[in-house]
BALOBA-1460 file (C-alpha; in Angstrom, 3 decimals):
// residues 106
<rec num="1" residu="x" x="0.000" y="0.000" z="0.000"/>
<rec num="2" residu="x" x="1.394" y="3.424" z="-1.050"/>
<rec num="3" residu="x" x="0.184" y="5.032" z="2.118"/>
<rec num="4" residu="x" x="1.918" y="3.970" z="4.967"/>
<rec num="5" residu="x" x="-0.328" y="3.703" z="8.692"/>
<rec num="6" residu="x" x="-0.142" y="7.233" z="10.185"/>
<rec num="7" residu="x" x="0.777" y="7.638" z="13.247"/>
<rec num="8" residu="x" x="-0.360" y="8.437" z="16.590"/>
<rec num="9" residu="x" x="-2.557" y="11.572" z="16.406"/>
<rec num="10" residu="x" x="-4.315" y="11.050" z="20.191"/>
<rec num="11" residu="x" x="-3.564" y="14.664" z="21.700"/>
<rec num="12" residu="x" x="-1.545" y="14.661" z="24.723"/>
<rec num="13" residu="x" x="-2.507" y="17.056" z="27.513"/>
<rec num="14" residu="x" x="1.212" y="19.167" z="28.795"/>
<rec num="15" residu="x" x="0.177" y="21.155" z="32.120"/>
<rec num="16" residu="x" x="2.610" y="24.057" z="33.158"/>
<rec num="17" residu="x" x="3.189" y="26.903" z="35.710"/>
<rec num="18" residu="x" x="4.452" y="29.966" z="34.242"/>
<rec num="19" residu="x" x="6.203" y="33.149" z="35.699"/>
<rec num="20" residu="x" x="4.009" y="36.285" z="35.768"/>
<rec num="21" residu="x" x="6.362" y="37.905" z="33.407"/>
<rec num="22" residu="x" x="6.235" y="34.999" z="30.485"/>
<rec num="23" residu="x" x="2.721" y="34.989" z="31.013"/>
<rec num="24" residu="x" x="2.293" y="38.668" z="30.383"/>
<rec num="25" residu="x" x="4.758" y="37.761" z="27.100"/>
<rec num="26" residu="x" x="1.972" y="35.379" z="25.598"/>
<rec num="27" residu="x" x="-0.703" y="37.433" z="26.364"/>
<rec num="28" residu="x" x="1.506" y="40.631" z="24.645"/>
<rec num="29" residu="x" x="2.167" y="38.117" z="21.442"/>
<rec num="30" residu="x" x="-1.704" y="37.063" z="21.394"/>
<rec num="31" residu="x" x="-1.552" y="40.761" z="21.217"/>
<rec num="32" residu="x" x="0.320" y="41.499" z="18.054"/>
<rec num="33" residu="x" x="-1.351" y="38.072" z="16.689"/>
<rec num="34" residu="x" x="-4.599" y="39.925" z="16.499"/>
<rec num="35" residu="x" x="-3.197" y="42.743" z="15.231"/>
<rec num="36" residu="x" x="-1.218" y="41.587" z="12.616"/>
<rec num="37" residu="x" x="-3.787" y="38.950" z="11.242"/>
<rec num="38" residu="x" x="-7.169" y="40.551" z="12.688"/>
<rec num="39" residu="x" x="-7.911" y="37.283" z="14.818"/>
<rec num="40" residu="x" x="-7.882" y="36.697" z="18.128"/>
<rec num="41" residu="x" x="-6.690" y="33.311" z="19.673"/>
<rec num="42" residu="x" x="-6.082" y="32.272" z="22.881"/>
<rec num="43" residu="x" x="-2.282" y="31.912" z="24.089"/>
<rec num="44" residu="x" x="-3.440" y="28.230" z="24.660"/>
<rec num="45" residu="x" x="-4.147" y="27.795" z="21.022"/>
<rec num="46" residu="x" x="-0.747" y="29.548" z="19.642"/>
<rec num="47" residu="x" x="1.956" y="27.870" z="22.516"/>
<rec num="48" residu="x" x="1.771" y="24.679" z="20.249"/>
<rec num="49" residu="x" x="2.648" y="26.326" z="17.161"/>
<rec num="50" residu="x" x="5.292" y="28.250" z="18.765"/>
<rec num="51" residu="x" x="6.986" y="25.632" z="20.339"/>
<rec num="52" residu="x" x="6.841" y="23.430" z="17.050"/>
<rec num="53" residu="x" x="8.552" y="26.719" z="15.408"/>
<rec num="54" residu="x" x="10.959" y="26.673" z="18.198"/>
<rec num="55" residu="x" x="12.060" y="23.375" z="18.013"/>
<rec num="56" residu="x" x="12.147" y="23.311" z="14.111"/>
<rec num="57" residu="x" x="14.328" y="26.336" z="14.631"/>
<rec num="58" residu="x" x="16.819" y="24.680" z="16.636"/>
<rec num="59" residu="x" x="19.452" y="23.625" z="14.239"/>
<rec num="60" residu="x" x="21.234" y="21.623" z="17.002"/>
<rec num="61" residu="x" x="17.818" y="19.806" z="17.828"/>
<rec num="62" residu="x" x="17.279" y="18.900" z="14.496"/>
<rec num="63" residu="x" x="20.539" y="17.584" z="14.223"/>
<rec num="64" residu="x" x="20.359" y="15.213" z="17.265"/>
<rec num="65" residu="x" x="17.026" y="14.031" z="16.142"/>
<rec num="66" residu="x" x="18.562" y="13.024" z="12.892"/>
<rec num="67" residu="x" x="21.505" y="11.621" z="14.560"/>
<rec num="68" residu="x" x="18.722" y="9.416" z="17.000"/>
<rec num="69" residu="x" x="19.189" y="11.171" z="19.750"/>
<rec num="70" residu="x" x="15.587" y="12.160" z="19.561"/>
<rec num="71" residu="x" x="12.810" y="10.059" z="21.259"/>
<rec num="72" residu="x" x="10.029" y="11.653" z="18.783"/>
<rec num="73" residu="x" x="9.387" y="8.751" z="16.177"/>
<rec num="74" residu="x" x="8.552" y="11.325" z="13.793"/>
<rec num="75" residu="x" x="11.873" y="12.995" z="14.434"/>
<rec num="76" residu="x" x="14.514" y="12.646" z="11.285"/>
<rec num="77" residu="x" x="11.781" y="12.234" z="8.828"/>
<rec num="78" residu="x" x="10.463" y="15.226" z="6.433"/>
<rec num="79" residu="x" x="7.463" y="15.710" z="8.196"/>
<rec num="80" residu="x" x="5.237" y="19.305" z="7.436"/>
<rec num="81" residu="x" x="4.220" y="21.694" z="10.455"/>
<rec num="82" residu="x" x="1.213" y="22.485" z="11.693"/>
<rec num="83" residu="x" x="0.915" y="25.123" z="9.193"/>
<rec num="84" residu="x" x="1.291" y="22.682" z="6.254"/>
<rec num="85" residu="x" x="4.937" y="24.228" z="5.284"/>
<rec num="86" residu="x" x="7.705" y="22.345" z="5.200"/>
<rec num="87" residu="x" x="9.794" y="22.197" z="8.112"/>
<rec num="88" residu="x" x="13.222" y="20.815" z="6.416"/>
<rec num="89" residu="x" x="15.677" y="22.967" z="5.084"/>
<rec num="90" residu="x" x="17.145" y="23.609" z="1.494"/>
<rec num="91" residu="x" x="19.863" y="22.338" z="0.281"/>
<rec num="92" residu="x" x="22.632" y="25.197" z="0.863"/>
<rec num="93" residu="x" x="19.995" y="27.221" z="3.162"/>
<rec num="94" residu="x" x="22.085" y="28.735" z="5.716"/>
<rec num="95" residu="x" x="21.942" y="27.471" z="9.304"/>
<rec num="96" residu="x" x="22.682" y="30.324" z="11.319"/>
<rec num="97" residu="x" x="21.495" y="29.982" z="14.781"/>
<rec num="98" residu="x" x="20.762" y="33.946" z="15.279"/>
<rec num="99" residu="x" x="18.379" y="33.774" z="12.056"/>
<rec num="100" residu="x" x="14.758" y="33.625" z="13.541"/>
<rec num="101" residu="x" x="12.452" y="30.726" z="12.571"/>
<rec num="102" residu="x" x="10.296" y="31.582" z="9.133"/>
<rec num="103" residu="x" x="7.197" y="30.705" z="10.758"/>
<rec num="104" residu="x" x="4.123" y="32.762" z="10.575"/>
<rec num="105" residu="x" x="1.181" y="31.237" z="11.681"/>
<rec num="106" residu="x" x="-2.374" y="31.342" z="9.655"/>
């Protein structure tokens, strides 16, 4: 069969206590989220995009998961975000670690 089985898609629940001050910093970038694309969403609903932007901005990440030193099965395989772009880089793309992460979310 072409299509291989997918994979695990059961959502996993991730509880946290954050400092006033990053708190404040989500609801500031919920902020400018509404501003920018004239929708507002709840800091709950953009932390998982932003951490999936995080980590596929973390060259070093990327390269342990590729080198197995990841424990996400998905990890090391082109894969796309949850924004449907592709989260693998170009052939002779530069891998500076200041350059932020391309991601804008929809």
């Amino acid at each position: 069969m072409k299509l291989s089985k997918l994979p695990d898609r059961t959502p996993v629940k991730l509880s946290t206590t954050l400092t006033p001050n990053l708190a404040a910093r989500l609801r500031d970038y919920a902020d400018l989220y509404a501003e920018t694309y004239g929708t507002r969403e709840e800091v709950a609903d953009l932390v998982p995009f932003m951490l999936e932007a995080f980590l596929d901005g973390d060259a070093d990440f990327r390269r342990a998961s590729r080198a197995g030193g990841a424990k996400d099965p998905m990890i090391g395989t082109p894969r796309r975000s949850l924004n449907n772009q592709s989260t693998e880089k170009e052939p002779g793309e530069s891998s500076s670690k200041s350059k932020e992460p391309s991601y804008r979310p929809h």
